[in-house]
N, C-alpha and C positions, 0 to 999 in steps of 0.2 A: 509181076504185076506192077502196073505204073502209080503214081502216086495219086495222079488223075483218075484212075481206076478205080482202085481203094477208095477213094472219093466219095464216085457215083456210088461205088456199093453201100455204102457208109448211110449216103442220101437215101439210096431206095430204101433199104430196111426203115431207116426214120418214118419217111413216107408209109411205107405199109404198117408198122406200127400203130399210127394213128387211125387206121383205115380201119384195124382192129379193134382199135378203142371201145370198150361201153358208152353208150349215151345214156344222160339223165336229164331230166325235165325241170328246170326252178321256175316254178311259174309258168310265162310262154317263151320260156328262151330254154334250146338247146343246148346241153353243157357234154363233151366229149371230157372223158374222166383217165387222163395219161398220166402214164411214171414221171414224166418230166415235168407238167404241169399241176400236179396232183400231189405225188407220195405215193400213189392207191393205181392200179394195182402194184405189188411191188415192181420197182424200180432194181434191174438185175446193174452189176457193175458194168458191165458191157454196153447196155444202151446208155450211158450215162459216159463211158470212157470215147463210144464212139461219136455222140452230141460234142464231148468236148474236142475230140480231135478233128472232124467239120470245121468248127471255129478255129481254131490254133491254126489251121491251114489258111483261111480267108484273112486273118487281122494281121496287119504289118505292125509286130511286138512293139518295134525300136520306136514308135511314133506314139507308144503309149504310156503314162505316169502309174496311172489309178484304173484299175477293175472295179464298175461298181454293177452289182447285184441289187435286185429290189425283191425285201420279205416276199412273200415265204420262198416259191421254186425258183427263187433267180439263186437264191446262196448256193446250192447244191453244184449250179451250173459255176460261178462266179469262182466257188472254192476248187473246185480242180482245173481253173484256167489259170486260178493264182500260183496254185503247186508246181503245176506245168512249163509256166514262165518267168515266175519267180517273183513277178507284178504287186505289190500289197492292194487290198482288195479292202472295201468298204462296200455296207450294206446301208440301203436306204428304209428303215425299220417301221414297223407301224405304230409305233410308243416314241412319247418325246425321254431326252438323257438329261437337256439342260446344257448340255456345253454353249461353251462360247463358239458362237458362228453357228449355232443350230440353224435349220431353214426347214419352215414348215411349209408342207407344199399338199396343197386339199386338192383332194384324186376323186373323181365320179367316173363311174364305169358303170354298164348294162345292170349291174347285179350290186350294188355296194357302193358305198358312199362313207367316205373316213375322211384323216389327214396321215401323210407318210414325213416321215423327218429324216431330212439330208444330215450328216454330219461329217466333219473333215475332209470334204471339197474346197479348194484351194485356187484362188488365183493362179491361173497361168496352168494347174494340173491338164494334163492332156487326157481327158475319161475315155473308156472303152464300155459300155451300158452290155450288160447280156441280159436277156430275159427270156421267161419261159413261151409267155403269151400276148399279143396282142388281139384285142376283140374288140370294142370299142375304143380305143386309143388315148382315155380320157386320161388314165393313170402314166401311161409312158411320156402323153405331152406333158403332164403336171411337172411329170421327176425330172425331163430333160429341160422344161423350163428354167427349173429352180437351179438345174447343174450351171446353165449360160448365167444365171443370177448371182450367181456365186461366184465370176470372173474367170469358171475353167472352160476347155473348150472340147466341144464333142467329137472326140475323134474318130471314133466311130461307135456302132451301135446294131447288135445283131440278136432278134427274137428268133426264138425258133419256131413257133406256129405261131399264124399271121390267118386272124379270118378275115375271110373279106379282100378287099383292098384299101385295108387302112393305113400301112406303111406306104404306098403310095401316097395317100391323102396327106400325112404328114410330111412327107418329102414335097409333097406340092404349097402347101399352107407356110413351111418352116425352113425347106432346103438343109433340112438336117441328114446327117448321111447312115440313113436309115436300111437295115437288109433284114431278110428272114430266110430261112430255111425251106421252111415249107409253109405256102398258103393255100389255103383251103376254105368251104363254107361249107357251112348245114343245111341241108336241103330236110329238114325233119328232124326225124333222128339216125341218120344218115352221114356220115364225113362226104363232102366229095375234095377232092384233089384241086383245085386249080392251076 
């Protein structure tokens, strides 16, 4: 089988996966409830080895310093890219630590409103961002703001569910080099594919 191959297989299962998903209701916003994005239902090693090995195939290693993951489903994703590649990996947490060079970076999304904190992003680091989800995009522009604030630069950046066409939107607003795996919208409570 070609590596190409393995790929696409890799991709459909993801895709079907989520087609799978439970839906739940907050409010009037649709929430699809996945292992990668969630915890809940569990999360087997497999869908979790094959999200990581999707990515490791798409990101050119040698162009990159820093893996950063963002609380909560991005570390799961972030730590076996780090294992993988060898890459040191920081997370962008939802508690401030207090170091020096901290960056607080205040994230509004459909459902939630905080602040997340950057720490030990670095001039001139070359970042790689992985995250679980994009839905309203408020939280990934805040964190990728704050990475460009910080003097590093975004090397690349891959969510794995993408509702909507937000990752467009941000490519169009920011020219950041933004990708996802799979996007999709809720038509109810319903996934559909896009």
């Amino acid at each position: 089988m070609s590596p190409q191959t393995r790929s696409d297989e890799r991709l459909s299962r993801l895709r079907q996966s989520v087609l799978d998903a439970p839906v739940v209701w907050k409010d009037d916003y649709a929430y699809f409830i996945h292992p990668l994005t969630d915890g809940v239902p569990r999360q087997s090693a497999d869908m979790l080895r094959e999200a990581r090995d999707i990515v490791l195939e798409m990101v050119d290693w040698e162009q990159v310093d820093l893996i950063l993951g963002i609380e909560a489903m991005g570390i799961p994703l972030a730590s076996t890219l780090s294992l993988a590649t060898g890459k040191p990996l920081v997370i962008a947490r939802k508690r401030p630590y207090g170091l020096p060079g901290e960056v607080v970076v205040d994230q509004n999304t459909g459902y939630s409103k905080g602040s997340i904190y950057l720490n030990d992003v670095n001039p001139g680091d070359r970042i790689f961002l992985i995250d679980d989800v994009v839905s309203t995009g408020g939280t990934l522009r805040a964190v990728l703001s704050a990475v460009e604030s910080a003097g590093a630069t975004l090397q690349d950046v891959i969510i794995v569910f993408e509702k909507g066409n937000k990752v467009a939107e941000l490519i169009e607003d920011t020219g950041w080099p933004l990708r996802s795996l799979v996007r999709l919208k809720m038509d109810g409570d319903k996934v559909v594919l896009l």
